[in-house]
C-alpha positions in Angstrom: 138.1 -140.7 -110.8 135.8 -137.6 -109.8 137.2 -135.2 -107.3 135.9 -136.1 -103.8 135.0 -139.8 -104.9 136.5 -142.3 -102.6 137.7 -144.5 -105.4 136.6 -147.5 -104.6 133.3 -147.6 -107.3 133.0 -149.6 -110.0 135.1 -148.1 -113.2 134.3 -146.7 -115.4 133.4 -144.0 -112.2 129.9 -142.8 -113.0 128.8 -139.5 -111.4 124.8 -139.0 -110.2 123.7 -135.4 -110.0 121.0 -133.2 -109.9 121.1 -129.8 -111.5 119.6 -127.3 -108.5 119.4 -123.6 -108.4 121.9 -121.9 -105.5 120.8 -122.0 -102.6 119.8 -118.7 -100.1 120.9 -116.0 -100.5 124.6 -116.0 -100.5 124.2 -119.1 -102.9 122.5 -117.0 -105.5 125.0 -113.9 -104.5 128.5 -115.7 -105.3 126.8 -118.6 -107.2 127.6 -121.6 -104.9 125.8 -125.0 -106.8 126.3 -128.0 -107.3 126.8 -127.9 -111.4 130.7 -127.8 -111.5 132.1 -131.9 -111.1 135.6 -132.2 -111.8 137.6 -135.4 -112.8 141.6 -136.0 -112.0 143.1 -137.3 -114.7 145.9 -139.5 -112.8 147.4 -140.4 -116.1 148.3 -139.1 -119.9 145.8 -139.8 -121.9 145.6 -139.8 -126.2 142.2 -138.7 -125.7 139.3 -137.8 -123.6 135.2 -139.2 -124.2 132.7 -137.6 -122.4 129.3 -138.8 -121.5 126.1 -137.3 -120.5 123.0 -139.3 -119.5 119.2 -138.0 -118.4 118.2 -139.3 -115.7 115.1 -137.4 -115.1 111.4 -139.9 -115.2 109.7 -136.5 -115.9 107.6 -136.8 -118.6 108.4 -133.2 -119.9 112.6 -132.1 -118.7 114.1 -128.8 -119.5 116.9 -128.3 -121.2 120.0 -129.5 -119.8 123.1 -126.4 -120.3 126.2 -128.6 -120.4 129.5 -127.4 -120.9 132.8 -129.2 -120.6 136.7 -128.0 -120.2 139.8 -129.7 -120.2 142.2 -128.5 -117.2 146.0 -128.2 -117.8 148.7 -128.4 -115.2 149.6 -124.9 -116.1 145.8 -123.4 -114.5 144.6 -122.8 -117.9 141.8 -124.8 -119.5 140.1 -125.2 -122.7 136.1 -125.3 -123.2 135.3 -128.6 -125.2 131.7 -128.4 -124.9 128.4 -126.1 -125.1 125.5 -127.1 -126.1 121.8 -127.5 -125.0 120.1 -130.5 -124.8 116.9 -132.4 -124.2 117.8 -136.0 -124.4 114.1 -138.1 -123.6 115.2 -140.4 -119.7 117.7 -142.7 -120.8 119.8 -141.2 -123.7 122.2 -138.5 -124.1 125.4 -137.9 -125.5 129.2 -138.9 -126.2 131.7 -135.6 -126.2 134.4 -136.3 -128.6 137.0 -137.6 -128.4 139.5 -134.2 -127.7 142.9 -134.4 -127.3 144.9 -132.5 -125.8 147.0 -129.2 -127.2 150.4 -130.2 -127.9 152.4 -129.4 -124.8 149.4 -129.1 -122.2 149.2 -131.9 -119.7 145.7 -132.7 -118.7 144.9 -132.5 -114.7 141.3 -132.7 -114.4 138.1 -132.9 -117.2 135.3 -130.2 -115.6 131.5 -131.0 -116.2 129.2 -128.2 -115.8 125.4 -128.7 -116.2 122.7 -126.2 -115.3 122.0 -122.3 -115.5 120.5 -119.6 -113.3 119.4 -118.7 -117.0 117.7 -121.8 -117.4 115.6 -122.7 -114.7 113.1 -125.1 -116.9 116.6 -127.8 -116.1 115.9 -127.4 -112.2 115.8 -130.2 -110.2 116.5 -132.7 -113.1 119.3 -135.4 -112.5 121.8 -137.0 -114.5 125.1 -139.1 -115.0 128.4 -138.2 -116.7 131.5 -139.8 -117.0 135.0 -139.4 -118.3 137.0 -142.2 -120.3 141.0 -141.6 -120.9 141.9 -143.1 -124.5 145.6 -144.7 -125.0 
């Protein structure tokens, strides 16, 4: 289930976002934007998938900056995904499936999407998701 969701969405629980730049100038000073979702994992799971989906009817997107990280129960994490991509409205990707490092417990699966560095991705929206594997 994402963080903040209320839980009461059809499963599997599909996020809807759109990548923005930070906003004022305090946003762009600390970096506050909305391209960090994380997802509890309430569970032990084999395996995580990971989905990203454009959602953009823009003829012409940017490229979409997505990386992905496992979180541990420890505070540590582990990047499972960075890449760039420019998926036509409609399509995208499946993320693995990872599993997790033997003795790490997974607490949450982080989404990031978007880049000051990338601006071109502004104002684009998408869906991911999350699916535990037994």
């Amino acid at each position: 289930m994402p963080i903040g969701g209320n839980g009461d969405g059809p499963k599997p629980y599909i996020v809807k976002k759109k990548v923005e730049r930070p906003k004022g100038l305090i946003g762009k000073a600390v970096g506050r934007t909305n391209w960090n979702t994380d997802f509890v994992v309430n569970q032990p799971f084999a395996s995580y998938k990971l989905f990203f989906t454009a959602d953009s009817t823009d003829s012409n997107p940017g490229s979409y900056p997505i990386e992905a990280f496992l979180k541990f129960s420890d505070g540590s994490n582990l990047k499972v995904v960075n890449e760039f991509m420019k998926p036509p409205t409609g399509t995208g990707a499946q993320f693995g499936p990872f599993q997790s490092p033997s003795g790490k417990a997974v607490s949450q699966v982080n989404f990031r999407i978007g880049a000051n560095n990338d601006p071109g991705a502004t104002g684009f929206s998408y869906r991911i998701s999350v699916q535990g594997c037994d």
